[in-house]
N, C-alpha and C positions, 0 to 999 in steps of 0.2 A: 504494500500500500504506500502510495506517495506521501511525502510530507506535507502537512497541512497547516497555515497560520496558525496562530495561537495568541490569544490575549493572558497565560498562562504564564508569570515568570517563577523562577524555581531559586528558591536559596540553598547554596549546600556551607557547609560549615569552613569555615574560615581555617585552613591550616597552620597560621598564624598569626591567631587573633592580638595578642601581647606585642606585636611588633607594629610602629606604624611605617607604613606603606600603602603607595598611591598602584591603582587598579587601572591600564587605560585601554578603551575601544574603542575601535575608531570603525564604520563603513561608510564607502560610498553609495551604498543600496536601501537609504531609507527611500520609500514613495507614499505618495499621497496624491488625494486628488482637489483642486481646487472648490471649493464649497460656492464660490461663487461661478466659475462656467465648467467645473466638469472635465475642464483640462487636469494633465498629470503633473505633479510638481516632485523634483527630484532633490535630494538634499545628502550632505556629509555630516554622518553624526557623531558626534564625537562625546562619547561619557568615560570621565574621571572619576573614580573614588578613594576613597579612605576608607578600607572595609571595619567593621565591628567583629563581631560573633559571626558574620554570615559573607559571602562572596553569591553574585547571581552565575547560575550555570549558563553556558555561553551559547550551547545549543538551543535551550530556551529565550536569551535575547533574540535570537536570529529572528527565531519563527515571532517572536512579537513583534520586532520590530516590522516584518514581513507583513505583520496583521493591519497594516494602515496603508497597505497599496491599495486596496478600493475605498478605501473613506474619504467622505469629503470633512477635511477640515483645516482650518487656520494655522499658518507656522507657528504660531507662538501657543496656540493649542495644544498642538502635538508636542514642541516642546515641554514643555510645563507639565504633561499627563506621564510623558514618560520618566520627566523626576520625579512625582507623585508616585506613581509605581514600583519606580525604584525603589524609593525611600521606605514604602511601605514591605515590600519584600525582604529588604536584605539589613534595616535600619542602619546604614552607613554611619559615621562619624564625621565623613562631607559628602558631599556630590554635587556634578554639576553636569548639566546635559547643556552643549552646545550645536545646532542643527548650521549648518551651513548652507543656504538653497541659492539652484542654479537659477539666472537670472532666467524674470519673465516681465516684460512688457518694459525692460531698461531698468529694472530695479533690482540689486543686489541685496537679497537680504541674511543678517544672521543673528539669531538667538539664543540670549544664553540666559539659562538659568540655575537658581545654585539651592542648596540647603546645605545647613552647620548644624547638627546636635546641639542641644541647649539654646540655639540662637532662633531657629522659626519651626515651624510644622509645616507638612504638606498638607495643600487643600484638601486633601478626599479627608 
């Protein structure tokens, strides 16, 4: 059976939780679809962390991240949900998701959003 998206991320335990150390992924393969005409918007995304007790398993980001090539929604949406989700899965010590999207209509745009332990919560 093929693989199939998923809005599913998976925490596996941190093999060293006691040490700090930054986490980095990086794809050029996030997609989405414009909310407002339906066209496809392509983006580089790039997430940093500081893990806790937990790391996200990477197979699992793939297929989520995969899970927003048919969605119609806003950069700064998808941004922002995917730290939210993060944050919620794996409860990091930082993170920061930054989306880089290829230019549509002459405008270059990029997003970034952060969380710090003790310093904000995520929306959801």
């Amino acid at each position: 059976m093929p693989t199939q998206p998923s809005k599913e991320l998976i925490a596996i335990p941190n093999p060293y939780p006691d040490r700090i150390y930054e986490v980095r992924c990086e794809t050029p393969e996030l997609t989405c679809l414009c909310p407002m005409t339906g066209q496809p918007d392509y983006a580089t995304v790039i997430i940093s962390y500081i893990p806790d007790k937990s790391i996200v398993e990477l197979k699992s980001l793939k297929l989520y991240l995969w899970s927003y090539r048919e969605e119609g929604a806003f950069h700064e949406d998808i941004t922002n949900r995917i730290l939210d989700d993060l944050v919620s899965t794996i409860s990091p010590r930082k993170l920061t998701v930054k989306t880089d999207w290829l230019v549509r209509g002459g405008i270059h745009t990029t997003v970034e959003a952060s969380y710090e332990a003790g310093l904000n919560t995520p929306t959801k």
